[in-house]
C-alpha positions as CSV (number, residue, x, y, z in Angstrom):
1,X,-131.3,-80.5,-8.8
2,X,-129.8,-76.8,-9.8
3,X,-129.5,-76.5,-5.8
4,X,-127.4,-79.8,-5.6
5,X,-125.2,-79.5,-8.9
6,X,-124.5,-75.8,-7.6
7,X,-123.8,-77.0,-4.2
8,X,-121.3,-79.6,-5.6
9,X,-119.5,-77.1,-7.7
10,X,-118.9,-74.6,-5.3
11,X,-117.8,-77.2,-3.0
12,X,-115.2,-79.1,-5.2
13,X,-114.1,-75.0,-6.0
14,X,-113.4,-74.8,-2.5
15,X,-111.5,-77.8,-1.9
16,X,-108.9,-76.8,-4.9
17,X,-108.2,-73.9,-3.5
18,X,-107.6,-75.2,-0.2
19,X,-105.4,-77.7,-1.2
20,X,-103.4,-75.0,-3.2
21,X,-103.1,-72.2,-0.7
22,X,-103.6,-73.2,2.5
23,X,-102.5,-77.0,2.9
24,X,-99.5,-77.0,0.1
25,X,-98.5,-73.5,2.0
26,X,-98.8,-74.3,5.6
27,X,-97.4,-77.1,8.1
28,X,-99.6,-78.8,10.1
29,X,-100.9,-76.8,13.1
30,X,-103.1,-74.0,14.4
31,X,-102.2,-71.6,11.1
32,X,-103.6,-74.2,9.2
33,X,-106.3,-74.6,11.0
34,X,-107.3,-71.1,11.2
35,X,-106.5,-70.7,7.4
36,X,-109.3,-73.7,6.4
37,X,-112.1,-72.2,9.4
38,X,-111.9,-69.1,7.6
39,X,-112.2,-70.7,4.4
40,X,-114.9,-72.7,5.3
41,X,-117.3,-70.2,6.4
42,X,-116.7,-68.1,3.2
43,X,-118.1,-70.8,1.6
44,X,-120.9,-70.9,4.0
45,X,-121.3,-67.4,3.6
46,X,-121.7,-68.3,-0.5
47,X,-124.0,-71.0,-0.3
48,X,-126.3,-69.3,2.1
49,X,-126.0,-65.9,-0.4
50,X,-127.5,-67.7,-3.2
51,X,-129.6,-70.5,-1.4
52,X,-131.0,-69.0,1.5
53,X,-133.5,-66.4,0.3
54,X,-134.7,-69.2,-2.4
55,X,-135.7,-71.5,0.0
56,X,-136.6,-69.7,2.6
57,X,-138.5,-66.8,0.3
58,X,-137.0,-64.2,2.6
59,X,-135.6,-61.2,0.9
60,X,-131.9,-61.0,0.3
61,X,-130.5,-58.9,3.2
62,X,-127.3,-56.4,1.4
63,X,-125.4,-57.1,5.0
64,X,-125.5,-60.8,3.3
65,X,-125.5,-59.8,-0.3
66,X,-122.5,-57.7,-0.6
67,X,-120.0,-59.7,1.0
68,X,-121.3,-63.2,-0.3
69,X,-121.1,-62.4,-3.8
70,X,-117.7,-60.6,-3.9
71,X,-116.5,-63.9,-2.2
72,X,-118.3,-65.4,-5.5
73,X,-116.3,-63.6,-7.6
74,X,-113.0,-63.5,-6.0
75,X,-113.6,-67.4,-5.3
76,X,-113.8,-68.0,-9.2
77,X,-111.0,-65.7,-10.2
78,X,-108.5,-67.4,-7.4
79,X,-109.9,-70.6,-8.8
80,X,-109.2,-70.0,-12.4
81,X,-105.8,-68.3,-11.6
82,X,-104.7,-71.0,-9.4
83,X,-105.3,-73.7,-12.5
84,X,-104.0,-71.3,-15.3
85,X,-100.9,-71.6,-13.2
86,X,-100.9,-75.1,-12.4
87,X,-98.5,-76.4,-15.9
88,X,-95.9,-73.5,-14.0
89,X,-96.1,-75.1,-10.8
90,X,-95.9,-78.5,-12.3
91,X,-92.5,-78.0,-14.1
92,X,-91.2,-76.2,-11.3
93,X,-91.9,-78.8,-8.9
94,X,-90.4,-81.1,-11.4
95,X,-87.2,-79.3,-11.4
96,X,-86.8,-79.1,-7.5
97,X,-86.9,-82.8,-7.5
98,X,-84.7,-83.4,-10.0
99,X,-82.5,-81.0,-8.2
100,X,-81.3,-82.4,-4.7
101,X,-81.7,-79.7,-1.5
102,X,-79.0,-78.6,0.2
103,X,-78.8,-80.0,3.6
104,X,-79.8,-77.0,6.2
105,X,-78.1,-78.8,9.1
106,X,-74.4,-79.5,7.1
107,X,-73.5,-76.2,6.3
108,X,-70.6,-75.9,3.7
109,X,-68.7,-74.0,6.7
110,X,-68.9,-73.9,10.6
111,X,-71.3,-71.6,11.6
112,X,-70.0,-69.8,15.4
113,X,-72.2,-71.3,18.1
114,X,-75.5,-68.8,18.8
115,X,-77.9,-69.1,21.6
116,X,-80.2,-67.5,18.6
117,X,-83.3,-70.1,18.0
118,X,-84.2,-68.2,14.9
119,X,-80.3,-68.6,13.9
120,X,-80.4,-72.8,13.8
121,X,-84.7,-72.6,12.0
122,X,-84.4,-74.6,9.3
123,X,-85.1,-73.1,5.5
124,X,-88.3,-73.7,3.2
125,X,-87.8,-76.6,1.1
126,X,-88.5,-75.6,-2.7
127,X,-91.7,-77.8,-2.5
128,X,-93.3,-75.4,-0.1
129,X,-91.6,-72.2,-1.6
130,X,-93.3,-73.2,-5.0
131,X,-96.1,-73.2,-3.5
132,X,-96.6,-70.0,-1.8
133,X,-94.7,-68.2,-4.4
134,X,-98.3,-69.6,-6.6
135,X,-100.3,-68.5,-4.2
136,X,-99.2,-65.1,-4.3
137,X,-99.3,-64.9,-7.5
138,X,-102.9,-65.7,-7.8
139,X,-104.0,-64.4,-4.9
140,X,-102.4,-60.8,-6.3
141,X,-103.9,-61.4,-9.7
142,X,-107.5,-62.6,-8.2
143,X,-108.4,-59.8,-6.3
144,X,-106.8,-57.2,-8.7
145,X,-109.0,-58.7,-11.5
146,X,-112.2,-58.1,-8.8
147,X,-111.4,-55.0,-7.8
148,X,-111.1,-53.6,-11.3
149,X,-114.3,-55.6,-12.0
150,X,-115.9,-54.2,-9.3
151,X,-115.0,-50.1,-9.7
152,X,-116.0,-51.2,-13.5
153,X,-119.7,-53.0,-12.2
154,X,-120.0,-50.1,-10.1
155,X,-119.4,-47.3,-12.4
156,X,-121.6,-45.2,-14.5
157,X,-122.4,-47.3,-17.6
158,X,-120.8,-46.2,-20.9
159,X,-123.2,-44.7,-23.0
160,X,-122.4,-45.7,-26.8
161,X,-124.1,-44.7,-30.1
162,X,-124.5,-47.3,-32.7
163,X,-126.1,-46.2,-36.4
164,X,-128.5,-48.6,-37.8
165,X,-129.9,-48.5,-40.8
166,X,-133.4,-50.0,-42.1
167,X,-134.8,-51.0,-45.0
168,X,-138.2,-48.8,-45.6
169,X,-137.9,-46.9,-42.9
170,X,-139.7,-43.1,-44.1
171,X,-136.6,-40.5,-44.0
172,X,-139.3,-38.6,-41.7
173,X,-137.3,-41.0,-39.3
174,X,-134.0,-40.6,-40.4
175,X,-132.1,-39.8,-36.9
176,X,-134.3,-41.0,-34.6
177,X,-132.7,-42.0,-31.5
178,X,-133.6,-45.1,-29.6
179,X,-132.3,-45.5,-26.0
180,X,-132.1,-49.2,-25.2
181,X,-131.0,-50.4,-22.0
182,X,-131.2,-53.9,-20.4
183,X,-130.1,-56.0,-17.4
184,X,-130.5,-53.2,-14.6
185,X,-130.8,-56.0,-12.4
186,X,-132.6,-53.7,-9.2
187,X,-131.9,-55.8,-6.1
188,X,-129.8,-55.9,-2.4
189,X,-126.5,-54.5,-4.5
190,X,-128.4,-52.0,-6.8
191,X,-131.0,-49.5,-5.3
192,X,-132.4,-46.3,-6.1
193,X,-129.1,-44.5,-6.8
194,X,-128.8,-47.3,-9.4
195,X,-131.9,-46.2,-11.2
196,X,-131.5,-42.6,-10.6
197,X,-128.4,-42.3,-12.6
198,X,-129.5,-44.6,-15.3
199,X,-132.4,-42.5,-16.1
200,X,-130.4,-39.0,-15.8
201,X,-127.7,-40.5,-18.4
202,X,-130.3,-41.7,-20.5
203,X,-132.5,-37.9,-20.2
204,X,-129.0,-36.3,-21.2
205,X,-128.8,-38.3,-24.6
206,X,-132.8,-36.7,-25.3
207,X,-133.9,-39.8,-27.2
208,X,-137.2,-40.1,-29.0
209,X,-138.2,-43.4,-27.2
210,X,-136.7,-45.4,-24.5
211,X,-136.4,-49.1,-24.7
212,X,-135.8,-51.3,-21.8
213,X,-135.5,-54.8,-22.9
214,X,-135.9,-56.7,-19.7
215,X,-134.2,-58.0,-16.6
216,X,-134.7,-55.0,-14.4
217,X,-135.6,-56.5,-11.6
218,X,-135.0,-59.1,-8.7
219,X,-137.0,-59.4,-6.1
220,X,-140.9,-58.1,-5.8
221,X,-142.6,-54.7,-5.9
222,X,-142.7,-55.0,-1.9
223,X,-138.9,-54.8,-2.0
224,X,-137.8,-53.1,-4.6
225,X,-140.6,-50.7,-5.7
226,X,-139.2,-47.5,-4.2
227,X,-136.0,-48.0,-6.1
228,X,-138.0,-48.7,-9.2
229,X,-139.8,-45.2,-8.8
230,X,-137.3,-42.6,-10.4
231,X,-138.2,-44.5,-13.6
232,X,-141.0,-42.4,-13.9
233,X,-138.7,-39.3,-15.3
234,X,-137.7,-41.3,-18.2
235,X,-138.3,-38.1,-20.6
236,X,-138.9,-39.4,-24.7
237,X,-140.8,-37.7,-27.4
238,X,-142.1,-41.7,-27.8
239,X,-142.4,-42.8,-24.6
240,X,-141.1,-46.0,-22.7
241,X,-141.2,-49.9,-23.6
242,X,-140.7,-52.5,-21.9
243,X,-140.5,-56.6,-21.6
244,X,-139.6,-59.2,-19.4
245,X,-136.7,-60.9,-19.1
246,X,-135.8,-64.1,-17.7
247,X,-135.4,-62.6,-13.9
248,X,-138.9,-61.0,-14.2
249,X,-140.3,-64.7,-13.9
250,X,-137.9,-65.5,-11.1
251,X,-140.9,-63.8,-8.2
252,X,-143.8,-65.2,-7.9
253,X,-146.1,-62.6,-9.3
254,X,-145.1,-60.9,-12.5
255,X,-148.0,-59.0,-13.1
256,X,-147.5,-57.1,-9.8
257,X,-144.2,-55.6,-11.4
258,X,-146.1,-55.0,-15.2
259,X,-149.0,-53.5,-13.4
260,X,-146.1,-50.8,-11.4
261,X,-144.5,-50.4,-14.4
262,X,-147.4,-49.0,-16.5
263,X,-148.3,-46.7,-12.8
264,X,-144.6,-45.5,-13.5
265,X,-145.5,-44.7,-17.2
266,X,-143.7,-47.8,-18.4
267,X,-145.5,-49.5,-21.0
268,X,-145.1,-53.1,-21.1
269,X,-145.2,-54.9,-24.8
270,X,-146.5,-58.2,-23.9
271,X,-146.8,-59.5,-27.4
272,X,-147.9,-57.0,-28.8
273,X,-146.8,-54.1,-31.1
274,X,-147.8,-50.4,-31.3
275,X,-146.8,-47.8,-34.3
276,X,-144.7,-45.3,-33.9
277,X,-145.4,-42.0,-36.2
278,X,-144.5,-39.2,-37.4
279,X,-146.7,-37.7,-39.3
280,X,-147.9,-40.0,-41.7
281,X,-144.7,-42.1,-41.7
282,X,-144.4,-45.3,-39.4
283,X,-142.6,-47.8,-38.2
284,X,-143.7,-51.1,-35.9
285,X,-142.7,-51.7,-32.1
286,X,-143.3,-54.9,-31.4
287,X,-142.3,-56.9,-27.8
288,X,-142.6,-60.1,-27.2
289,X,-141.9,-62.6,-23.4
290,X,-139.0,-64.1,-22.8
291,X,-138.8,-67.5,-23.6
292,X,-138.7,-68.4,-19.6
293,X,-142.2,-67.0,-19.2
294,X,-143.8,-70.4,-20.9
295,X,-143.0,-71.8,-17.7
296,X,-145.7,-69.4,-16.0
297,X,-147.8,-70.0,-19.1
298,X,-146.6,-66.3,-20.4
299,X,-144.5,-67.4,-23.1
300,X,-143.7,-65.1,-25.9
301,X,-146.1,-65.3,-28.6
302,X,-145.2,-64.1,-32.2
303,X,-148.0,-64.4,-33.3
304,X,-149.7,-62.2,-31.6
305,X,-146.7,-59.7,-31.4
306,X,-146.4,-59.5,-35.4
307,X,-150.2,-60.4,-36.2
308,X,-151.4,-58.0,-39.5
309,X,-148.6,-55.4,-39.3
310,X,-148.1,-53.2,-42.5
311,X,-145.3,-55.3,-44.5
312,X,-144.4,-52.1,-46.2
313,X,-142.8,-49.9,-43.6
314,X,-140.0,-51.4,-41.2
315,X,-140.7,-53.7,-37.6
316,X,-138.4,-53.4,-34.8
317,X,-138.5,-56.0,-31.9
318,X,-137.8,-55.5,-28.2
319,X,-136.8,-59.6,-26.9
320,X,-135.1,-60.3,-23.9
321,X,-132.5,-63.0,-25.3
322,X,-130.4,-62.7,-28.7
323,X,-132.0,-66.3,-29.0
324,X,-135.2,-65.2,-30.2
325,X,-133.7,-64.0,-33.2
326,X,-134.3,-66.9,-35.1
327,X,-137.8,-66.9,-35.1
328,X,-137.9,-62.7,-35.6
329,X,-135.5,-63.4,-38.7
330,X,-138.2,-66.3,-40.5
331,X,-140.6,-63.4,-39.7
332,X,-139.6,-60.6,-41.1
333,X,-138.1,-58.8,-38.6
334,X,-135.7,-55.8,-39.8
335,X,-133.9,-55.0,-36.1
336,X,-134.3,-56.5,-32.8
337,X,-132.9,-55.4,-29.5
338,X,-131.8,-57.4,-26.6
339,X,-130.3,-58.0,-23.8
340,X,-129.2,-60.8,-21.5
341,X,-126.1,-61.8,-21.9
342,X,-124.0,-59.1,-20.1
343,X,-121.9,-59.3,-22.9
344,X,-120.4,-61.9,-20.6
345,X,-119.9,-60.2,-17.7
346,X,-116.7,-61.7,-16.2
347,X,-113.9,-62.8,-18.8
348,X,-113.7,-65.7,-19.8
349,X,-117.5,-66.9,-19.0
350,X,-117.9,-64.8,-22.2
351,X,-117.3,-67.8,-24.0
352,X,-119.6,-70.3,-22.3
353,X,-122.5,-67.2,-22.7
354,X,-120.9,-67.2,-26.6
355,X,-121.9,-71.1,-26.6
356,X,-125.5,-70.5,-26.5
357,X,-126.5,-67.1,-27.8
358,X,-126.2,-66.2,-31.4
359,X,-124.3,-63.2,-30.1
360,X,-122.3,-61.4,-27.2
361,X,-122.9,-57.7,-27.3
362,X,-123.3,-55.2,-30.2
363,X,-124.5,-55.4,-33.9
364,X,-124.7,-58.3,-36.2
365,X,-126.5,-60.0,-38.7
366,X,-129.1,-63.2,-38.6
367,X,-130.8,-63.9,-42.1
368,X,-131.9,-60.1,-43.1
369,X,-132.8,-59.6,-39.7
370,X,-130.3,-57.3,-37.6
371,X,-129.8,-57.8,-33.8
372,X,-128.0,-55.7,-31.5
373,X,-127.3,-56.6,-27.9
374,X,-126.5,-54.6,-25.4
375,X,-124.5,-55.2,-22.1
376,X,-126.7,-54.2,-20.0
377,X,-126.4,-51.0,-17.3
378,X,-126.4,-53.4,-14.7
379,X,-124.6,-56.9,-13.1
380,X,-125.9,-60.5,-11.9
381,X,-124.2,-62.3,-8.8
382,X,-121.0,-60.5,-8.3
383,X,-120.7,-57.1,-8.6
384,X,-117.7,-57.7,-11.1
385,X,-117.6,-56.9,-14.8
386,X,-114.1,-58.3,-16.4
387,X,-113.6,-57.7,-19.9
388,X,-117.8,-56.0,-20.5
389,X,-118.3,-52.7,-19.8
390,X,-121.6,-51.9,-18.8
391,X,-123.5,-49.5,-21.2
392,X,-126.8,-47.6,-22.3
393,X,-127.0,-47.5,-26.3
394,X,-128.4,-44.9,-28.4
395,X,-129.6,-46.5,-31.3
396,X,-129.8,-44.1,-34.1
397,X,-131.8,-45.1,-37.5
398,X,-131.3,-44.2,-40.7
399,X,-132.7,-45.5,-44.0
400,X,-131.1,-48.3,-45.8
């Protein structure tokens, strides 16, 4: 069903913008032709991008990847452009019909005789000038927006350092620096270089524990497991955490990747929780699945993540989706961490994301329970990011 509804969209997407800049900007003929062939196999291109190595269970190939999904994004942006334009082209249109053309071949004063063809071509009526003036316009606009997007995408995440204080927390942890970072999204577009510059940015900030709170991966330990492997010089004084996200339950064996991860020195907190101390101070790490796991029967489990801690020092909560903050918040939670949204990823899908998370990036409030989401370090789909940075967080603590 997901296959066809996508398959529907993409197609009606398609057919807008070929009504809009190729038939309302071309005669009848072998431009036109050319124009919609060319169109057509984009879309082909597309569908076969996201479908193909779904059905198939083939590996997505980067010679497919790379120019599939920046025809994804440049498809959407020409396709939102091209309707935010539409009231324009509308009154426009209404005006050159209310206003009558002057007639090309009764010219208000002889013209000499010419054996020049290009000297008796008739002019572009207004219809057709309208037209193409809108498609420029959003052609110009569309693949500005993706090519900013996609030097943004591409670019070294920014790293930001957001102070966050807790309730109970011992002042032997006043300072303490948490490196969260989410949505790393290893695949066809994002290799080893991707990870090896994520971890040295997040070494150069020397934080006491390193969070990753899922999402790091798509595709299996076969494919992606070499550029997985500079993960291993993560440097903490705590060590590193992880959970799943959503995309960790998209190949078919999840316990491959948990089972690499903790070879790399990545522990995975699969609800559960573990102490960190100093001393005799401590506060609660705690992890939990994300919620798309109970379709594998590896659901998250409070229960188990928040069984019989000590209710007088402070829990923080490593959970894939901001969503999950409603149950840590009737629990007791004092901070959670996530990830997931992108923080939207490409303006303005930030406000469909907005729709169904409690939150789109940063630091906010649910009950007495904070959450902070990050953007992530990484992108989904198109290798675009409009309007959300990228970033790596250094979440510092202080007492409340």
């Amino acid at each position: 069903m997901f296959i066809v509804v996508l398959g529907v969209v993409l197609g009606l997407m398609h057919l807008y913008v070929w009504k809009r800049l190729i038939k309302d900007t071309t005669a009848p003929g072998l431009r036109r032709r050319v124009a919609t062939l060319v169109l057509v196999a984009l879309a082909v291109l597309l569908v076969a991008t996201l479908i193909l190595p779904r059905v198939t269970g083939t590996p997505e190939s980067p010679w497919l990847a790379w120019p599939g999904y920046l025809w994804f994004g440049l498809i959407a942006y020409l396709f939102l452009t091209l309707l935010a334009i539409e009231p324009v082209r509308l009154a426009l249109w209404r005006w050159a019909r209310r206003s009558p053309e002057p007639e090309p071949d009764q010219p208000a004063t002889p013209e000499p005789a010419t054996s020049d063809p290009a000297a008796t071509k008739p002019s572009v009526n207004r219809r057709v000038f309208i037209a193409r003036s809108a498609a420029l316009a959003a052609g110009a606009a569309s693949v500005g927006l993706v090519g900013y997007g996609a030097a943004t995408a591409l670019g070294p995440p920014n790293v930001l350092t957001v102070p966050v204080r807790l309730r109970r927390l011992d002042p032997a942890f006043d300072g303490f620096r948490m490196a969260v970072v989410s949505d790393v999204h290893l695949g066809p577009l994002a290799g080893r270089g991707h990870t090896e510059r994520i971890v040295r940015m997040i070494n150069e900030q020397e934080p006491d524990l390193v969070a990753i709170v899922g999402d790091l991966v798509d595709g299996t330990v076969e494919e992606l497991g070499r550029a997985a492997e500079p993960l291993r010089d993560l440097q903490s004084r705590e060590g590193t955490f992880f959970v799943t996200g959503n995309h960790e339950y998209f190949v078919d064996d999840t316990a491959s990747w948990l089972r690499e991860l903790n070879r790399l020195g990545v522990r995975t907190l699969r609800n559960d929780n573990t102490a960190i101390r100093r001393g005799a101070a401590a506060f609660d790490l705690a992890g939990v699945n994300d919620v798309v796991g109970a379709e594998r029967g590896d659901g998250p489990d409070f229960d188990r993540a928040l069984g019989g801690l000590d209710e007088s020092r402070p829990t923080i909560l490593l959970a894939h989706q901001p969503i999950q903050v409603a149950e840590a918040s009737s629990r007791g939670v004092d901070l959670q961490l996530s990830g997931h949204t992108h923080g939207g990823q490409m303006w303005p899908f930030h406000y469909a994301v907005d729709m169904v998370q409690p939150a789109l990036a940063g630091l906010s409030t649910v009950g007495d329970t904070q959450l902070y989401v990050t953007r992530g370090a990484g992108f989904w789909g198109p290798p675009v990011r409009v309007g959300a940075p990228p970033d790596i967080t250094v979440v510092t603590l202080g007492g409340a």
